[in-house]
C-alpha positions in Angstrom: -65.1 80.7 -105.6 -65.9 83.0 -108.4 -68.9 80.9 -109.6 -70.7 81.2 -105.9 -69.5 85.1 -105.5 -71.5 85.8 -109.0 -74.4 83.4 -107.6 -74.7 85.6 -104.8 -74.5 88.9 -106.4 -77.0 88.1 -109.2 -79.2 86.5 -106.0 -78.9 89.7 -104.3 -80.0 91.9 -107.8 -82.6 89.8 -108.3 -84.1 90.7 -104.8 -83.3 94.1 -105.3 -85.6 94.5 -108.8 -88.6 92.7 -107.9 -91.2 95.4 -107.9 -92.4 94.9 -104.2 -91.0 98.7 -103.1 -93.5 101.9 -104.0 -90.4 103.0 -106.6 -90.3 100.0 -108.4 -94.0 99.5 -109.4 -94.1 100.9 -112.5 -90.8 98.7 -113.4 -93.1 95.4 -114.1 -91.2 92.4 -114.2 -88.6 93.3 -116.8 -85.6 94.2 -114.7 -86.0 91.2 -112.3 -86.5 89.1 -115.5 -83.2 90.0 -116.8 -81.4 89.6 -113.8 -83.0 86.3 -113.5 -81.6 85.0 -117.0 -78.8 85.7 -116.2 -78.4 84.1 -112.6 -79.6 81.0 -115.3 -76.8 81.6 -117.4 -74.1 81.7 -114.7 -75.8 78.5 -113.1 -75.5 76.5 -116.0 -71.8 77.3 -116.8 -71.1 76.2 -113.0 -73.2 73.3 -113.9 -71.1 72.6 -117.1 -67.4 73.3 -115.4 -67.0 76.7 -117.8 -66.8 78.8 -114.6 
């Protein structure tokens, strides 16, 4: 339960940081690459049980 609540949440950040929106441009793709390692992360410890 808390493995697919933190799946969603990161999911939902990592929407929310791509730099489609006017405010976000100047971002790049650092924020949404963050986000994205660490939707990785938490996908491989539901992979390996740890969650």
């Amino acid at each position: 339960m808390l493995g697919t609540l933190l799946i969603v949440i990161l999911v939902l950040a990592l929407l929310g940081v791509l730099p489609r929106w006017s405010h976000s441009r100047s971002w790049g793709y650092g924020p949404s690459s963050g986000v994205g390692l660490a939707l990785f992360i938490v996908v491989i410890l539901l992979v390996l049980g740890r969650i």
